[in-house]
NUTOR-270921 format. One record per residue (C-alpha): x, y negated, z; residue in three letters. Coordinates in steps of 0.25 Angstrom, whole numbers. Layout:
BEGIN
X Y Z ALA
...
***
This chain:
BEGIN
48 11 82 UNK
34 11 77 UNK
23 22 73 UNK
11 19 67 UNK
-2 29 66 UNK
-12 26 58 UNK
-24 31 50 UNK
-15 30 37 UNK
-3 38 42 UNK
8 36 52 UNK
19 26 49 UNK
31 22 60 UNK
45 20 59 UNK
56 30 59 UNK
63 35 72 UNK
60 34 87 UNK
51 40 96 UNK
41 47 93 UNK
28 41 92 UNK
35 29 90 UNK
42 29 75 UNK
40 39 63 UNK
47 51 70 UNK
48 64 68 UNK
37 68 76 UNK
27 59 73 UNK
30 61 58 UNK
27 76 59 UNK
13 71 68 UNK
7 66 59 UNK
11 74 45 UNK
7 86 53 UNK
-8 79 57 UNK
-10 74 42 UNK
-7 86 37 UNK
-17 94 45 UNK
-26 82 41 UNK
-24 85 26 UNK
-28 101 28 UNK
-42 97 37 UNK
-44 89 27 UNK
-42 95 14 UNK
-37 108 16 UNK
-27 106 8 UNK
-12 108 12 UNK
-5 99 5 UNK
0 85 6 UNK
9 75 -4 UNK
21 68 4 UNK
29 56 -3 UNK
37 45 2 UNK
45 32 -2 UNK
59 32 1 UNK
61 26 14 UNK
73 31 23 UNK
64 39 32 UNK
57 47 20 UNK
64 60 17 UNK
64 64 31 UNK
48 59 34 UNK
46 67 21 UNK
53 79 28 UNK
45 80 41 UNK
31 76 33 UNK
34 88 24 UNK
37 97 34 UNK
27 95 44 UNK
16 96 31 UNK
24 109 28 UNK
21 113 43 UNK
7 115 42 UNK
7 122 29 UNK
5 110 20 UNK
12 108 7 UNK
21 96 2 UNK
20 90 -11 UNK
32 81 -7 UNK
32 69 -19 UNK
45 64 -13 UNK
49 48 -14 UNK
36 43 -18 UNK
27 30 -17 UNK
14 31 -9 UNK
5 30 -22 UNK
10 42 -28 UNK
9 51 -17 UNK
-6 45 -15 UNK
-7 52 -32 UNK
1 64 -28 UNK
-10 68 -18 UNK
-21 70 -27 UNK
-13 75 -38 UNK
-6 86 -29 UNK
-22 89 -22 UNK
-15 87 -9 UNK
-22 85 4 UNK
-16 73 6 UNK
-1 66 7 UNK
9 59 15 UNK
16 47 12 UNK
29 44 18 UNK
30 29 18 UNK
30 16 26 UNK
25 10 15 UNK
30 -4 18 UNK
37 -4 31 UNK
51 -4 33 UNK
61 9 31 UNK
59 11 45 UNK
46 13 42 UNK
40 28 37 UNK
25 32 36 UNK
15 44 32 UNK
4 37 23 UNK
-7 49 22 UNK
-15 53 9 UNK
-27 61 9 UNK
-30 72 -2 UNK
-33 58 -12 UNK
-20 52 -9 UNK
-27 41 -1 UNK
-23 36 13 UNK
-32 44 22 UNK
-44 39 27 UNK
-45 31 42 UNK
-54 43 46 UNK
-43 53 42 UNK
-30 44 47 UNK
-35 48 60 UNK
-38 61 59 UNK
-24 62 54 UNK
-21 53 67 UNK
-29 63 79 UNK
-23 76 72 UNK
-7 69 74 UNK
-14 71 89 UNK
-16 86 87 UNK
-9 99 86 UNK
-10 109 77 UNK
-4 122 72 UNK
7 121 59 UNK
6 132 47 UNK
16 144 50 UNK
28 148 41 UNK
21 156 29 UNK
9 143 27 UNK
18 130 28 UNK
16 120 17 UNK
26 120 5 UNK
33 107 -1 UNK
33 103 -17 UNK
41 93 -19 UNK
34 85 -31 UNK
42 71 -36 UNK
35 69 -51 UNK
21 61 -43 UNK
27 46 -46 UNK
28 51 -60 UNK
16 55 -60 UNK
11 44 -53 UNK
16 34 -64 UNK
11 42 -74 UNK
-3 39 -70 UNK
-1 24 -69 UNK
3 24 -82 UNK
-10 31 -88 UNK
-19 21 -81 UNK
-25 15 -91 UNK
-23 1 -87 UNK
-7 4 -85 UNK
-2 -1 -99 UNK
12 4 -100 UNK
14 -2 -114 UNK
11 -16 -108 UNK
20 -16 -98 UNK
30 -10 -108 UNK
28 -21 -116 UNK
27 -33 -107 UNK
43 -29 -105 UNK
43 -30 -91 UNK
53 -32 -81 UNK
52 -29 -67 UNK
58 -28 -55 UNK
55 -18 -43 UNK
57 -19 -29 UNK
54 -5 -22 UNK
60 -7 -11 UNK
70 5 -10 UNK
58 14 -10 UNK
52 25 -20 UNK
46 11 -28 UNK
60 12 -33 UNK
60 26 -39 UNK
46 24 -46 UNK
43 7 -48 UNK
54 8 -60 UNK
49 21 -65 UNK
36 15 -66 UNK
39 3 -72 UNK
47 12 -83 UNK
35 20 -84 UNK
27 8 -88 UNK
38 2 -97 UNK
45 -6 -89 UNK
60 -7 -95 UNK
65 -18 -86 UNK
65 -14 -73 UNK
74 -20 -60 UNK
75 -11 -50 UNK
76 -19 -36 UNK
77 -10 -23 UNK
72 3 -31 UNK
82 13 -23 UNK
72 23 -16 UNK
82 23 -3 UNK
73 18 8 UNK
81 7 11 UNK
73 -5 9 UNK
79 -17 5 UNK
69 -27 10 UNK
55 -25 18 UNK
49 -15 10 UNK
35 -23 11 UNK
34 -31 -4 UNK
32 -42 3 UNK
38 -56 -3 UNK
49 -60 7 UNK
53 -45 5 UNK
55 -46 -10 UNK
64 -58 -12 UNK
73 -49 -20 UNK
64 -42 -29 UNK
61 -58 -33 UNK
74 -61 -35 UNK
77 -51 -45 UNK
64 -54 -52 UNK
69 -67 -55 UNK
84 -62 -58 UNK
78 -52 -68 UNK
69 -60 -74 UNK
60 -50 -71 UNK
44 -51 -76 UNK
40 -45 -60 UNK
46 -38 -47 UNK
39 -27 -42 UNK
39 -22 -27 UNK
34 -9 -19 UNK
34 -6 -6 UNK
43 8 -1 UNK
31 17 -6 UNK
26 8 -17 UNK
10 5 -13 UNK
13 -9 -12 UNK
16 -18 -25 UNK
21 -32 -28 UNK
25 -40 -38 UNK
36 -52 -40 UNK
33 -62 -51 UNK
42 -65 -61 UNK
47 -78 -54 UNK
52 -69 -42 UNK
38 -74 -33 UNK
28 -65 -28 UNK
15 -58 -36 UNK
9 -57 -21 UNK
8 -43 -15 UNK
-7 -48 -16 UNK
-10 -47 -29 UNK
-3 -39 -33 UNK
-18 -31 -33 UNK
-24 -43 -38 UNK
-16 -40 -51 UNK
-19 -27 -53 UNK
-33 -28 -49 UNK
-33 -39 -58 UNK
-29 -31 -71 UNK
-36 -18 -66 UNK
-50 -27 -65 UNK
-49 -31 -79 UNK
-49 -18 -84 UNK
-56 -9 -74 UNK
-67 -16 -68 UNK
-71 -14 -54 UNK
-69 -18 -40 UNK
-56 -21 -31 UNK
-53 -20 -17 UNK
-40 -24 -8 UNK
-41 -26 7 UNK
-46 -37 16 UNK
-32 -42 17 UNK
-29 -45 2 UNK
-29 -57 -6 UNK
-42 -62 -10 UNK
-38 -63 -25 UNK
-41 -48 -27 UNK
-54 -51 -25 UNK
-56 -64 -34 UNK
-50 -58 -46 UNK
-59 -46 -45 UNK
-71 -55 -43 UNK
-67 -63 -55 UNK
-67 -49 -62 UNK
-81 -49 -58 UNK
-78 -36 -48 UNK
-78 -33 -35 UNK
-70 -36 -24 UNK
-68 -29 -11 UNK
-60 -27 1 UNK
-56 -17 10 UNK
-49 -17 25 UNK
-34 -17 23 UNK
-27 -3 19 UNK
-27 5 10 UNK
-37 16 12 UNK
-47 5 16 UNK
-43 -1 1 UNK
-47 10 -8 UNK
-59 16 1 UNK
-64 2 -2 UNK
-60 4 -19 UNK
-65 16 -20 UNK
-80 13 -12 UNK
-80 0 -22 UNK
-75 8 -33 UNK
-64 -2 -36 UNK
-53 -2 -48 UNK
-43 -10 -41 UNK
-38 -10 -26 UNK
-26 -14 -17 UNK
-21 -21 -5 UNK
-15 -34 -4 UNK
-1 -29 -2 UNK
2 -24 -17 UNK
-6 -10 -16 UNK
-14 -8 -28 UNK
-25 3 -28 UNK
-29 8 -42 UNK
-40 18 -40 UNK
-36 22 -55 UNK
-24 29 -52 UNK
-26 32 -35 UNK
-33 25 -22 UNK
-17 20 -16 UNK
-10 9 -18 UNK
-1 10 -29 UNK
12 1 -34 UNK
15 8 -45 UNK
1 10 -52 UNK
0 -7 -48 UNK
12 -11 -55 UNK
9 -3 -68 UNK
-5 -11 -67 UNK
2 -25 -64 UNK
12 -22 -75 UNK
2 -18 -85 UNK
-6 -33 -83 UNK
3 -41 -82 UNK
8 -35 -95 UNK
-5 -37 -101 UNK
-7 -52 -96 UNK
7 -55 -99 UNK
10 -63 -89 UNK
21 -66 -80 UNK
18 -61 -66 UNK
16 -75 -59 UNK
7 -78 -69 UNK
-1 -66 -67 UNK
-1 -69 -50 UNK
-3 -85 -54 UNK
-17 -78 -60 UNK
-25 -74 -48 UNK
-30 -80 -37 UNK
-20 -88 -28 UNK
-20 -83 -12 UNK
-10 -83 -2 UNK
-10 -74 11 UNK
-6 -76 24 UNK
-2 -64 33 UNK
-1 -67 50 UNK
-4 -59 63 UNK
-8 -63 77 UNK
-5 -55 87 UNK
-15 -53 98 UNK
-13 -50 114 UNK
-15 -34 117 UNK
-27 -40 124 UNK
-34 -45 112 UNK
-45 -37 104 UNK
-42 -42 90 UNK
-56 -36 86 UNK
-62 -47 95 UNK
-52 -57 89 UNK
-58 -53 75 UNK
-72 -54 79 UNK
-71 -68 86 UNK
-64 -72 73 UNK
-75 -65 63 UNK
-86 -72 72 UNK
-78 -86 71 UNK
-78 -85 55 UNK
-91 -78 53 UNK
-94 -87 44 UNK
-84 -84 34 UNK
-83 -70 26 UNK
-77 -60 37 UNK
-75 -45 35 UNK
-71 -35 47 UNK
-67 -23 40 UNK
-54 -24 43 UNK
-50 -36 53 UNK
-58 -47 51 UNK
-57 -55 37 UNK
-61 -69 35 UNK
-66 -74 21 UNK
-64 -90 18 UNK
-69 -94 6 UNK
-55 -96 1 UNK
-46 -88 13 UNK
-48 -76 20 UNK
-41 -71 33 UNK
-40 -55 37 UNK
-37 -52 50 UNK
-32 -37 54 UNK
-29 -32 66 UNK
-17 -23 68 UNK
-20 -7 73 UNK
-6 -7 80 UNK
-2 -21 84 UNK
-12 -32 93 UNK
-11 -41 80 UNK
-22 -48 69 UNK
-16 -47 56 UNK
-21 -60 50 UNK
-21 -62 34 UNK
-24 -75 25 UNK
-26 -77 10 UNK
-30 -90 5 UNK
-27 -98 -8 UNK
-14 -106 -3 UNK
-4 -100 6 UNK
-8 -113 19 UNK
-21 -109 18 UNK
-19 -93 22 UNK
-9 -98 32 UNK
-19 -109 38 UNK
-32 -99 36 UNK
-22 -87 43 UNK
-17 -97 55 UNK
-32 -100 56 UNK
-38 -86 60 UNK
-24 -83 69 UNK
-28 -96 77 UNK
-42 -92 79 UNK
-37 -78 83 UNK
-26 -86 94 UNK
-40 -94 99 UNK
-47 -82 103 UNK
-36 -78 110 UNK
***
């Protein structure tokens, strides 16, 4: 069983020991530290709590709830949700903050709580370990006459859709008109309650439906990743369908399937979007140091700015919002429009892609045939426990000193036409090492490079 604290949250597996899986206990830990968090900080007793529909949710929800309610802190329950819309509701309800329940990616095994400050952005490295000591601490709950009500409010996705649709460059009479049909992937997971009434919402009519029961059983490996998504191909080809779409269990994460059943590339999925956003809204963009390098290009041949952040999410948009940018994201299908809110965001990403490709009327291979052709390689090397991988990473950054390196985050090395990010893991003695390059041998051979250079200075 595995349990994993970090500044973001707590995420682990469900059952077992305590302090070994998601139990119980450790669930009512760290609700109870967050929510004393959110009234030092704020002073304000109330928090947002929604969730995607794996197994484990209704009764994660319940413990959360009532441990919140315990120290006088009301609910605003949004119920089977996605991650962007309870990162709206915060602000909308003046909360102190929220929870979301959600693994994001992982398996149904798998459970989480992602933690929102009073913005509705992830908390801050600084406040994840404050959230972190106070788990260590004890304190006094509220007494019967003081503890925190719950409202159970459903209508937020609704209202979430709404505002993607008065965006000003969401045209819904395009996408109306370009008489798409699309299939969805949701992976058994709240995508499938609100992808379709989305698409609808935009004037979609011909909408297949593929894995879009919110049960929690996931039918594949709920990471969109190609090999996970053979059946989503498959039908886009039966169907004859324009594009597949795919979400993740709490839909932050967004990819697209080609007309001819083969990949858009989880990768550019952002180059897209950032690509219609730049043409309208000029400004910056910024993704992390492990993203495709074509992000960049196209915002250069826009005649803006490019720039990149270390990898995750809060890292993304402190970095958007210090450079003002219009477009942001990470390499993994999360889309960050400043316009609507600082997350990553599926649904506001698919009504941006749907509105271009209307526009450009063309097929979606055609549009990915347009950019700027990379290929990634992803590997790991794992290290003895008596290895400093910081002393790894400075050997290597002195060895190629000579070439573009940047230590923000790892150690990244800049080619002229490659790069190679190294990253190593807070939990495991491993290197995370990842390629891009403009052929698929190259990043392999660039990748296998650095990783024998690693095994030399063993």
């Amino acid at each position: 069983m595995t349990l994993i604290k970090s500044i973001s949250g707590i995420r682990g597996t469900i059952g077992g020991k305590t302090g070994e899986g998601l139990t119980p206990p450790d669930i009512l830990k760290f609700t109870a530290a967050f929510g004393k968090w959110v009234i030092s900080k704020t002073n304000n007793p109330k928090i947002v709590i929604g969730r995607d529909a794996r197994i484990s949710g209704a009764m994660v929800n319940n413990l959360v709830t009532g441990t919140l309610q315990s120290l006088g802190i009301d609910v605003i329950d949004i119920g089977l949700s996605t991650t962007p819309t309870v990162e709206i509701a915060v602000p909308l309800e003046e909360a102190g903050g929220g929870i979301i329940l959600t693994a994001s990616h992982n398996p149904k095994e798998w459970n989480a709580l992602k933690l929102l400050n009073h913005k509705g952005e992830f908390i801050s490295d600084a406040d994840g370990k404050e959230v972190l000591q106070l788990a260590e601490q004890e304190f006094d709950y509220a007494s019967v006459d003081q503890l925190g009500k719950v409202y159970h409010k459903t209508h937020f996705v609704q209202q979430h859709i709404a505002m993607i649709l008065d965006l000003p460059l969401v045209d819904r009479e395009a996408i109306k008109a370009a008489n798409f049909s699309i299939v969805v992937d949701a992976v058994n997971s709240s995508g499938g309650l609100f992808i379709p009434q989305l698409l609808k919402a935009l004037g979609v009519n011909q909408v297949h439906e593929l894995f879009c029961e919110p049960d929690g059983h996931f039918p594949h490996n709920p990471e969109p990743l190609a090999e996970h998504l053979t059946e989503l191909s498959a039908l886009v080809i039966k169907e004859k369908a324009h594009l597949g779409i795919a979400v993740d269990p709490d839909v932050d994460r967004l990819c697209f399937v080609c007309e001819d059943g083969q990949m858009f590339g989880e990768e550019y999925t952002l180059v897209a979007v950032a690509d219609y956003i730049l043409q309208h809204q000029p400004g910056a963009t910024v993704s992390n140091l492990s993203s495709t390098r074509a992000l960049r290009d196209i915002t250069r041949k826009a005649g803006e700015t490019y720039a990149a952040s270390a990898v995750g999410e809060v890292n993304v948009v402190n970095l958007m919002k210090a450079n003002n940018a219009v477009i942001g994201g990470e390499g993994n299908g999360g889309i960050i429009y400043p316009e609507l809110h600082y997350g990553r965001d599926a649904l506001v990403g698919i009504a941006l892609f749907l509105t271009y490709l209307a526009k450009k009327k063309h097929s979606v291979s055609a549009l990915r045939k347009s950019y700027p052709a990379y290929y990634m390689s992803k590997n790991k090397i794992t290290l003895s426990a008596s290895q400093s991988i910081d002393d790894i990473l400075e050997q290597l950054k002195n060895k190629y000193q000579h070439e573009d390196c940047n230590t923000i985050d790892g150690l990244k090395i800049d080619f002229k036409d490659q790069w190679v990010h190294l990253r190593k893991s807070n939990t495991e003695p491993i290197i995370r090492v990842y390629a891009e390059a403009k052929s698929e041998a190259a990043a392999v051979a660039i990748a296998n490079q650095i990783m024998e250079d690693i095994k030399a200075l063993s």
